[in-house]
N, C-alpha and C positions, 0 to 999 in steps of 0.2 A: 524740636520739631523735625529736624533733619532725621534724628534715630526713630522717630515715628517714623517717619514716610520708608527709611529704609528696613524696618523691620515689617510693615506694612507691606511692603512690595514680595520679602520674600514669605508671607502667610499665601499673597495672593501667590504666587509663581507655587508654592507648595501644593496648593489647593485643586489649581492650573492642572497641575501632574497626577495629583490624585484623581481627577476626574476623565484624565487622558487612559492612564492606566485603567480605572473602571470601564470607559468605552471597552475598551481591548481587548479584556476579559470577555466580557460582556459579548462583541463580535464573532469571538473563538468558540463560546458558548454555545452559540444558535447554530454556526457554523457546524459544529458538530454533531448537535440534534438534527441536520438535515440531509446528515448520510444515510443514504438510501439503503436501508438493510440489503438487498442483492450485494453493492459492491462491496459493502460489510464483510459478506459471506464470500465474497471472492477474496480476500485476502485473508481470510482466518485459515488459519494454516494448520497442518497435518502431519501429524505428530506421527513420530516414529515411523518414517518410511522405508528407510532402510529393512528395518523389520516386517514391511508390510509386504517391501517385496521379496522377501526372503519368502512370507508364507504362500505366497501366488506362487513364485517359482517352486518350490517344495511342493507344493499340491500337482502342480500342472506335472514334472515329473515323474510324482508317483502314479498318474494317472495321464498318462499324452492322451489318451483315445476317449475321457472323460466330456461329458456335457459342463461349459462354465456354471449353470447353475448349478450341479452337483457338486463341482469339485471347485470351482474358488470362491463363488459366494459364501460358503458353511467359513470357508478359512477368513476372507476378509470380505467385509459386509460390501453392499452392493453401493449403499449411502457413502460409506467410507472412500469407495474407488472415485464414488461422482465428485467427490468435495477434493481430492487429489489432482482431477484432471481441470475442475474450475481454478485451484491453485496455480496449477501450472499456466494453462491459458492467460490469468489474471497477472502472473508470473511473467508472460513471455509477450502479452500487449504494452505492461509497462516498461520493460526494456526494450521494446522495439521503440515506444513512443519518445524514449530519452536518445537514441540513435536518432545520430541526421546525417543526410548522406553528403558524402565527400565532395569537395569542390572542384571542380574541373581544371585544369591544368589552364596556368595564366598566360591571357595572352597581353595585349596593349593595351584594351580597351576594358581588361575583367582584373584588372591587377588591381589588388584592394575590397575585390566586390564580396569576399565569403565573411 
């Protein structure tokens, strides 16, 4: 009777976890369908930049006195520059938002407080 009740306990305790694990899944699941395409697209990143501003700067040089829609759109798409700069933005809210700012110098009363 004892080896029942203990083999008993660990189906249930197994079962327990199996069904913990599913939640979990399951949470991260939904979680993830409910990223909002915009912030989706702020974080898809853009590829070969180095390269991109190689063509912008080679253009703009061989032509200083050039209209941008003549001379850097033909080289790097106009779509291209816009998904660069939401990058960067998207790029530079989240490293401002992981920054916290410094703690003031302790006195008697703020020692302990940061």
């Amino acid at each position: 009777m004892a080896t029942f009740c203990w083999r008993r306990r660990q189906q249930l305790t197994d079962a327990l976890i199996d069904l913990l694990l599913q939640v979990i899944h399951n949470l991260g699941a939904r979680a993830e369908k409910r990223i909002d395409q915009r912030h989706f697209a702020a974080f898809k990143k853009v590829r070969g930049k180095a390269r991109l501003l190689f063509k912008v700067a080679e253009a703009t040089v061989d032509q200083p006195e050039g209209v941008i829609k003549e001379v850097v759109y033909p080289v790097v798409a106009q779509k291209t520059l816009q998904a660069l700069v939401a990058e960067f933005k998207a790029t530079v809210s989240t490293s401002n938002a992981k920054c916290r700012p410094p703690c003031a110098p302790p006195t008697a009363t703020t020692i302990g407080a940061c």
